[in-house]
N, C-alpha and C positions, 0 to 999 in steps of 0.2 A: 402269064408270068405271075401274076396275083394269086392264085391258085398255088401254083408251086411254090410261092414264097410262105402261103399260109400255109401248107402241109408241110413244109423245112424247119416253119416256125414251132409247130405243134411237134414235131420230132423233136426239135432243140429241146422243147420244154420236157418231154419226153427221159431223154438225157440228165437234163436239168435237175429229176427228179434223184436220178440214183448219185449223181454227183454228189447231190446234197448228201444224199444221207452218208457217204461215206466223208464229205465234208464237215458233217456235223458231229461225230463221233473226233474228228482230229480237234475241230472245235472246242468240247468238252475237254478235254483231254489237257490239251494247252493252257484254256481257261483257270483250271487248278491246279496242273500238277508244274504248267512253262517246261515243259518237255515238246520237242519239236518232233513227234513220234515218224521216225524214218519208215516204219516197219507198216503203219498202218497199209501203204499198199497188198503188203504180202497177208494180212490180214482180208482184204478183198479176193485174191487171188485164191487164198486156202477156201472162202466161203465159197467160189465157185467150184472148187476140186472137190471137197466135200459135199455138196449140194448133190453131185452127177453122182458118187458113190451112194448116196442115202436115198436118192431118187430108186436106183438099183436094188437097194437094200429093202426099200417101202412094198416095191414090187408095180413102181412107177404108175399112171395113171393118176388122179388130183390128189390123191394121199402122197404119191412119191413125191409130185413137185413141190406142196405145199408144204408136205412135212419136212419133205426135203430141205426145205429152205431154212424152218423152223433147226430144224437140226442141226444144221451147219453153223448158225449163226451162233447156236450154242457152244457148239464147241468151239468155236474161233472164239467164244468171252471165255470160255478155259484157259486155252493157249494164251490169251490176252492175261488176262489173270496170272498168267504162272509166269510169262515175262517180266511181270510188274514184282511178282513176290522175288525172282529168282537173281534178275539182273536188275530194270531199274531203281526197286526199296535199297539197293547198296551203295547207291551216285547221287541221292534225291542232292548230296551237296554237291556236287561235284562241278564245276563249269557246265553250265548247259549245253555247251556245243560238243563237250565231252560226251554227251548222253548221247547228242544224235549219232556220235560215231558208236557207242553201245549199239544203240536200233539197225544203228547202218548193219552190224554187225548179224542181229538177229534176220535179217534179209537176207543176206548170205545163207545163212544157216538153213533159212525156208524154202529157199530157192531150190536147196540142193536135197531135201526133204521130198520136196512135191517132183522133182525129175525121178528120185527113187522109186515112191509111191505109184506115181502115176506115168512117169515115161515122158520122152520129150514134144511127143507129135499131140497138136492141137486134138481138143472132144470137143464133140458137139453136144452141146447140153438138152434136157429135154423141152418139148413146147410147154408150153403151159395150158392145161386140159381147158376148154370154153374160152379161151380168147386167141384162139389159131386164126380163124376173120382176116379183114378189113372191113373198115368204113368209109361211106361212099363222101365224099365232102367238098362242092363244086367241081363234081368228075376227076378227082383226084383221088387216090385210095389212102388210107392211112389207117397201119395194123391196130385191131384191137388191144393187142396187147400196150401197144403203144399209149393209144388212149385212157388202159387201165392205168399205166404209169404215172399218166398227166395229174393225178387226183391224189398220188402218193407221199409226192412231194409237198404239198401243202397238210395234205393229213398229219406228215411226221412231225412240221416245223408246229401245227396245230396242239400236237402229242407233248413234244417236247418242251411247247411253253409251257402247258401246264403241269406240268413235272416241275420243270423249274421254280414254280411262281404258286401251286397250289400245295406242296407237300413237304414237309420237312427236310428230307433228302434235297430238296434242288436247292430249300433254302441256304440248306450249310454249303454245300456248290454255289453259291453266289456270293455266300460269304468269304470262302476259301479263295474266290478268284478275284473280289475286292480286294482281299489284305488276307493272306496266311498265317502270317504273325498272330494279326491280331482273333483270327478262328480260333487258333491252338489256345491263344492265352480263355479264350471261355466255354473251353474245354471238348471241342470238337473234334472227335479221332479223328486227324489226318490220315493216318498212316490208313484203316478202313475207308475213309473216304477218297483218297486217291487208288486204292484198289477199287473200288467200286466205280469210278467215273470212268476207269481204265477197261472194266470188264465192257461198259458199255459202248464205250468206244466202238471196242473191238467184233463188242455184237452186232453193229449199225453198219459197219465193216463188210462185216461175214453175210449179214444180209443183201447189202448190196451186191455182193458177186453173187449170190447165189438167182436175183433178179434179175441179173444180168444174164445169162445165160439164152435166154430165146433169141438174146439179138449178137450177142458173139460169144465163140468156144472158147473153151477154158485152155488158156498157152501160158508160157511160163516167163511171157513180154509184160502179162498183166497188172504186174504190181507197181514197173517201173514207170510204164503207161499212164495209171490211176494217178500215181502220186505228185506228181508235178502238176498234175491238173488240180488237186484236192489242196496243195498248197498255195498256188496261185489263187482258188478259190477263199483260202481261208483269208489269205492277206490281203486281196481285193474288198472281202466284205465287211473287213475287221477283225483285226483275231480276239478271240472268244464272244464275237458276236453273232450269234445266233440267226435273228433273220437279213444279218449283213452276206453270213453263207450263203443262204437260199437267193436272195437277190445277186451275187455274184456270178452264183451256180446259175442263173436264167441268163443271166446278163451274156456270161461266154458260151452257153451253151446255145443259146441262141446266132448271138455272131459268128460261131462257125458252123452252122446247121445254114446260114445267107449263104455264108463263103461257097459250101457244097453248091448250095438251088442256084445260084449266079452263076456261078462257072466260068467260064470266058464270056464276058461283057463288054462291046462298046460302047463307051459313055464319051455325047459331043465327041464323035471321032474318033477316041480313044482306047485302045482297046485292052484289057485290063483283065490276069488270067484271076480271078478269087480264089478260084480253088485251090492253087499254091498258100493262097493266104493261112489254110486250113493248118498246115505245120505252125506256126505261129501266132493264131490269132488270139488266143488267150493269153500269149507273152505282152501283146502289143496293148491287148485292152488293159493287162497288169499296171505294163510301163505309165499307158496314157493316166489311169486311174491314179496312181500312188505320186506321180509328180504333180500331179491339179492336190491329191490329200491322202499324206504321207503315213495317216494312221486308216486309210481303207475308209470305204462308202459309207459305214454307218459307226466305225470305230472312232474310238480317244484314244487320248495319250495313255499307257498303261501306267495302273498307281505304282507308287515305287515300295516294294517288297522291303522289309527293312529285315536286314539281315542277309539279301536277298542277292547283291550285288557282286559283281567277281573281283575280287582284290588281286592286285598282281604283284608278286614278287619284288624289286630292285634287280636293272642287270648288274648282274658286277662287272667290276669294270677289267679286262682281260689284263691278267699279269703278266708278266717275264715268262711265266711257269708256262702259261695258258701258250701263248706264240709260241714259244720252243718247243711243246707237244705236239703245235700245227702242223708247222716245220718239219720236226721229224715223222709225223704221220704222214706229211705230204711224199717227203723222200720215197716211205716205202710203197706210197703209193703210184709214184713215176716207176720205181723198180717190178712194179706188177708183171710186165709185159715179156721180163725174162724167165716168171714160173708158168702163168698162166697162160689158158689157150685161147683161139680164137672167139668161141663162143662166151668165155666169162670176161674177155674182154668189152666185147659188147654189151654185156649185162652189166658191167660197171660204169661203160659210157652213158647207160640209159641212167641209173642210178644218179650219176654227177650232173643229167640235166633237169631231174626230177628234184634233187636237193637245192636247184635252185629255183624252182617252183615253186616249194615247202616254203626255202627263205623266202621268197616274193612275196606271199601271201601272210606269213608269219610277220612280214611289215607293217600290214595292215591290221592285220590280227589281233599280235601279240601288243606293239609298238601305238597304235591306233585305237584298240577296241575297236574297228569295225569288220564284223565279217562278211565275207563274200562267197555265194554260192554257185558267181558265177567266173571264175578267175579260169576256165579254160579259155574266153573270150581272146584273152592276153594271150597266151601261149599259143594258141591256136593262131592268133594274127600276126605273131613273129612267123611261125612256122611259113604260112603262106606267104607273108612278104617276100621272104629267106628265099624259098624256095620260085615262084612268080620272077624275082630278079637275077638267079641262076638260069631259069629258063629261058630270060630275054637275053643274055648272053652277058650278065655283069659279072664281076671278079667273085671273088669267094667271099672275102675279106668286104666286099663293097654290100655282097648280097646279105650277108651278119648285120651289118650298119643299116640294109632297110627293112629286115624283118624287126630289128630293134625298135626304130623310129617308127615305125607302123605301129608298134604293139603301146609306144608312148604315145602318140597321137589318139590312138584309141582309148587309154586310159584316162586320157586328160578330158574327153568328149566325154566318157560314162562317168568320170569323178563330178565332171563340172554340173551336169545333170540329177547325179544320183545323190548327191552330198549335200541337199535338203532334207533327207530322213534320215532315220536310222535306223538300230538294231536288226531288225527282222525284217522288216521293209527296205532298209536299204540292201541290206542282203540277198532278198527277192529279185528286187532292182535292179541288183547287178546280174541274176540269172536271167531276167528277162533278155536284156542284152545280149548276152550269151548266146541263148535259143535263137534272135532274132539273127544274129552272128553266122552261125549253127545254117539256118535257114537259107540263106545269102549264100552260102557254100556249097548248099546239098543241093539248089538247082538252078548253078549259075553257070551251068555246062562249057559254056563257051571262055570266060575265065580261069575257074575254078577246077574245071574237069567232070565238076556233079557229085555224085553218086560214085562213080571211077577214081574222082580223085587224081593228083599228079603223080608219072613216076620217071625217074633219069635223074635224079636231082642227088647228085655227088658230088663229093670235093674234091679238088685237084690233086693232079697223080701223083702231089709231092705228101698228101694225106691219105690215098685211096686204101693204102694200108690199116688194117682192123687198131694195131699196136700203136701207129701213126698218131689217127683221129682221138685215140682215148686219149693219148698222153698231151694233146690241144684241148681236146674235152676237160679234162681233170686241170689241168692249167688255170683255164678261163674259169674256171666253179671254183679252185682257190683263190684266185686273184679277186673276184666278185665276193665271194663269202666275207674273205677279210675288211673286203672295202666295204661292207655291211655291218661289220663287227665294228671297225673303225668307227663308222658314220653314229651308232645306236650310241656312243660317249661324246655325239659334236653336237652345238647349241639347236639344231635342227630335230636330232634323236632325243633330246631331254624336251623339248616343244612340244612337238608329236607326243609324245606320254605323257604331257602333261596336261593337253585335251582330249586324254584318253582317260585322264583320274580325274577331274574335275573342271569341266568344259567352260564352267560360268566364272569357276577363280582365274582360269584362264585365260580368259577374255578380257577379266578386269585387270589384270597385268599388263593389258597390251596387244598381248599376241595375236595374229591373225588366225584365229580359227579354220575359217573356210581354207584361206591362202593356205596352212598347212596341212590339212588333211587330204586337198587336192594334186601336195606335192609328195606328198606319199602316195597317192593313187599312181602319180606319172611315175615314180621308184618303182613300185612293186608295178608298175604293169612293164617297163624298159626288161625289167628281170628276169621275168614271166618269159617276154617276147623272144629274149635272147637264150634262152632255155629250149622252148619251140624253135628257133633257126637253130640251135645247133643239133638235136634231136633229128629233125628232117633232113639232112646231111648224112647222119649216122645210118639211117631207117634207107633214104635213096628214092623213097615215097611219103604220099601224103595223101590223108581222107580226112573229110567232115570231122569223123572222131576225133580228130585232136581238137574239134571245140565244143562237142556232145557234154552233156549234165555226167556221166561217171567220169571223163576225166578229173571235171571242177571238184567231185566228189571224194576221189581217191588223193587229190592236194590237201582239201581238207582233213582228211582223214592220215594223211603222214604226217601232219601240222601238229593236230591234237594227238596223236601215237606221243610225237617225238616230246612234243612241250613247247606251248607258245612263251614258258617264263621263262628261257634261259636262251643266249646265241645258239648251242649247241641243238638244241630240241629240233630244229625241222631237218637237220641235216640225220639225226638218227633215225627219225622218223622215217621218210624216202628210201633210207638204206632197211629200215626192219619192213619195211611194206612191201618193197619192189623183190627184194631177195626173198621173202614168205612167199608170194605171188609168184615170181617164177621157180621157185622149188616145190609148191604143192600143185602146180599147174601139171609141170612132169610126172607126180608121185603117184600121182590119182587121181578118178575119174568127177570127182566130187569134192575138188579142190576148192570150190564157193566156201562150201559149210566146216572144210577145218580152218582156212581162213578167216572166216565168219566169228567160230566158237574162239581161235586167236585172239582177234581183237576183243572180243566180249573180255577175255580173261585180263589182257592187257590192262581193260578200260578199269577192272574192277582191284585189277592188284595195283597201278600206275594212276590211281583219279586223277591227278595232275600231268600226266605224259610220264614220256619213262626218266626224259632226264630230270624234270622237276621234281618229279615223286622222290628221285631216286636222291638230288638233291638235300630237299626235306633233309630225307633219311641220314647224311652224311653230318649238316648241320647240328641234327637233335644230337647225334654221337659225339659232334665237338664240344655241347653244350654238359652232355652228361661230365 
């Protein structure tokens, strides 16, 4: 057993190595520019696609791997480069979470670049010439290659300190990740120094897929893979701390390298599978990590950017004008069921439960300042309450009410929990949950269904009808929307934004900070839940995915489409994203990347959403 745990161990650290370096490039990255770069996975992935073409190219043998590697990583600080010149130098102001839907964007885009180029069935990449071995180490084997790994990861973090700390470049990068402001006021190109922190990123990126390759093929899973682990990583060790990374990166790569060597263990009795642990265990050590210290292992509080902060609008408060538009929007929208067919029926029931996802999370969001990366959690635990209490035989109307109460119970466990940090940490926070969520679903066979997921789960025959259900669907999303509208003008909605603009005047007011931020958590999660039960009704099934990181992703992403300043913004959002998504899913084979290049355009003509921008725009015309 000792034996195996030291060869699991020596793997982890193994791991450990190339984690970091793609770690450290997101590192830099955030350091100076507080860009939450979506894309650097697809940055790893492109280094390993490129790598196997230039391996080819060299005429393979240790010129092809090594140059190969060399090569790839360069072109990935190109392509890194030319994102930075092309899309993010146009949003540098833009809301940062704006930006991550840019990057979200350029993912798409990569994704469906590298299926072109390269095809969708996994390659096996080359060995690496002189370390194909093992080594012998208390009769346990463990790859050469392996071993060269072990030594790389310290070498980088070795590299990179002295970059930072010996050369004029890292100095202005330490100083632009202190204070911005105050770099640019003594005279320090920004704009050249975050292209340049960006190239590198992207090179440390492109390197690590391209090392990677001896020990897995190059698939088009890889970027989505990478990157949850790279941000868990970042946030665990501290963001923009350097060897907070690297100690993160061992930390979990280690823990799940036990999980694999343990396997199924009895412990005193007990018998306990780890290996299951393995989907999750980087969530778990996040979780445990950021509620003991909510700026990560080796991080602080970040200094406050002046200039730097997200200002938000005023909602107005809805007029005569605003309801009677509702109203009659709503009418034409009950009368839908007399033009339209069966299938666009459906696609607008899905739309009316996704709008109220958008809203759910736009609570927290827009209303709170805090985001959440992990809000499929909620929708997800509506879904399966919904559906778990149709299947025990309860009423239709009874099993709504417990996917609801599930998805608030749940919200109120992860607010109560997670609403000692914030911004990006609390964000994290809430992804962790999610995954851990996630987890619990995908192999709770005997509950759950697994992997299979549930399916039978219909509403009653007085709804069984397509026409039916929408016009209960579209019903329940107006009646909620308004009662959301309503609520954002009641002393509870003016509170909430009030420890969202300034948390300390707020406090010295009176108000109970914690008490309402936790009662917005339990809103936007009831919303959430009830969104997921009426969806699984519609659908008639259910899998894991409804609490997987892309759903949480695609909320966020109609959130920021639509506009967190305005009521109106999440419900445009859901409807421009879900109707783009299922019209280029039919149109073409490669419906990622015009989706993809969409949103980029969106993000850069819309910096503020479409309705805020669009807003702006209406305002400055009143003024002229």
């Amino acid at each position: 057993m000792l034996a195996s745990l030291l060869i699991q161990t020596l793997n982890g650290l193994a791991s450990a190595s190339l984690l970091f370096l793609v770690a450290l490039g997101l590192s830099l990255i955030f350091g100076v520019t507080r860009i939450v770069n979506f894309a650097h996975g697809s940055f790893y992935m492109l280094g390993a696609y490129i790598a196997i073409s230039a391996n080819a190219w060299l005429g393979g043998g240790a010129l092809g791997f090594w140059g190969g590697a060399v090569v790839a990583a360069l072109a990935v600080a190109a392509i890194g480069l030319a994102m930075e010149l092309t899309i993010l130098r146009r949003i540098y102001r833009a809301p940062e979470l704006l930006q991550l839907v840019a990057t979200f964007g350029v993912v798409l885009i990569v994704k469906d670049a590298v299926l072109a180029a390269w095809g969708p069935e996994d390659i096996l990449g080359p060995r690496a010439p002189g370390l194909t071995g093992s080594l012998t180490i208390l009769g346990k084997q463990l790859p050469t290659y392996d071993a060269f790994l072990l030594v790389i990861g310290p070498a980088m973090l070795g590299g990179v300190w002295w970059l930072l700390n010996r050369t004029a470049w890292g100095l202005r990068v330490r100083a632009a990740t202190e204070d911005r402001e105050m770099a640019a006021a003594l005279g320090i190109d920004q704009a050249l120094l975050f292209s340049s922190v960006l190239a590198l990123g992207a090179f440390l990126a492109g390197l690590a897929g391209a090392l990677a390759l001896p020990r897995e093929p190059a698939s088009l899973g890889m970027d989505l893979s990478i990157i949850a682990d790279v941000f868990v990583v970042t946030v665990v060790g501290g963001l923009g701390s350097i060897p907070g990374a690297y100690l993160a990166a061992v930390l979990i790569s280690v823990v799940k390298a036990w999980c694999i060597g343990l396997g199924t263990t009895t412990i005193a009795g007990v018998t306990i599978s780890f290996s299951k642990l393995t989907l999750v265990a980087e969530f778990v050590v996040m979780a445990a990590v950021l509620l003991a210290r909510p700026h990560g292992l080796l991080g602080s509080e970040p200094a406050v950017q002046r200039g730097a902060a997200t200002t938000f609008a005023p909602l107005p408060i809805p007029s005569r004008s605003f309801w009677a538009k509702g109203a009659s929007a709503l009418a034409l929208l009950l009368l839908l069921p007399l033009i339209v067919d069966r299938y666009n029926l459906v696609l607008l029931t899905d739309i009316a439960a996704f709008a109220l996802v958008a809203a759910s999370l736009a609570i927290l969001m827009g209303w709170g300042g805090m985001a959440s990366f992990g809000h499929a959690a909620y929708f997800g635990a509506g879904a399966y309450g919904a559906a778990l209490a149709s299947l025990a035989g309860l009423p239709f109307a009874a099993a709504l009410l417990v996917g609801l109460a599930v998805a608030a119970l749940l919200a109120a466990l992860i607010g109560r929990l997670a609403l000692e940090a914030s911004g990006i940490s609390l964000a994290m926070l809430t992804l962790a949950f999610a995954q851990i969520l996630w987890a619990v679903a995908f192999q709770w066979d005997e509950v759950t269904g697994g992997s299979n997921g549930l399916v039978g789960i219909w509403p009653p025959t007085l709804l069984a009808e397509k026409w039916a259900y929408y016009l209960l669907a579209i019903s329940f999303a107006a009646a909620v929307m308004a009662a959301i509208w309503h609520l954002a003008h009641t002393p509870i909605g003016y509170a909430l934004r009030a420890t969202r603009d300034h948390a300390r005047r707020a406090e010295a007011s009176g108000l109970d900070i914690k008490g309402i931020r936790l009662a917005a958590f339990v809103l936007s999660g009831s919303v959430a839940g009830l969104a997921g039960a009426l969806l699984v009704f519609s659908k008639g099934s259910l899998s894991p995915d409804a609490l997987a990181i892309p759903r949480s992703v695609d909320a966020l992403v109609m959130v920021l489409l639509g506009g967190v300043e305005t009521l109106a913004g999440p419900v445009v959002g859901a409807f421009v994203f879900t109707l783009l998504s299922d019209w280029l899913t039919r149109a073409t084979p490669y419906w990622q990347a015009v989706l993809g290049m969409t949103i980029v355009v969106l993000t850069l003509v819309f910096p503020r959403g479409i309705t805020g921008t669009i807003g702006g725009w209406l305002a400055e015309r009143r003024r002229q």
